[in-house]
C-alpha positions in Angstrom: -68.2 -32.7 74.7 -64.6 -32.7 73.7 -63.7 -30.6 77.2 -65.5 -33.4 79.1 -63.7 -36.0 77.4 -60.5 -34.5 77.9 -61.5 -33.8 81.8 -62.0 -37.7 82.0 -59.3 -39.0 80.2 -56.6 -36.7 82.5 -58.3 -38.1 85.5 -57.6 -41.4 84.4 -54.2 -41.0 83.8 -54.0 -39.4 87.2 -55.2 -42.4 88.8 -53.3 -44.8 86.6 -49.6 -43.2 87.4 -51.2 -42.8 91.4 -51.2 -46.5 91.2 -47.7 -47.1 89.7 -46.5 -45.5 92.4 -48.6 -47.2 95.0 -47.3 -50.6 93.1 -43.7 -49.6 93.2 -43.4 -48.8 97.0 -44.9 -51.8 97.8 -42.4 -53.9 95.8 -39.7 -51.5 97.6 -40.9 -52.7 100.6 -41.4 -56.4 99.9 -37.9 -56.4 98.6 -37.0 -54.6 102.4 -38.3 -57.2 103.6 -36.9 -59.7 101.5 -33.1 -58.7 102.3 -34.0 -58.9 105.9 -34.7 -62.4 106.2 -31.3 -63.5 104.1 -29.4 -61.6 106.5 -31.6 -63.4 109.1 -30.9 -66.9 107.2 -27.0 -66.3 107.3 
């Protein structure tokens, strides 16, 4: 029981920090985008 728990837990986490990552690119890439229309604006 405890190996299954363990097994489920680490796939969890895997997911979690899979979606930090997804989350931080995309705020890279907002800010990208971001910075190209206040060059634009001056």
């Amino acid at each position: 029981m405890k190996r299954i728990l363990s097994g489920i837990f680490l796939l969890a986490a895997m997911l979690a920090l899979a979606g930090c990552n997804t989350v931080q690119g995309l705020g890279k890439d907002i800010e990208k985008g971001g910075e190209i229309i206040q060059r634009s604006a001056q």
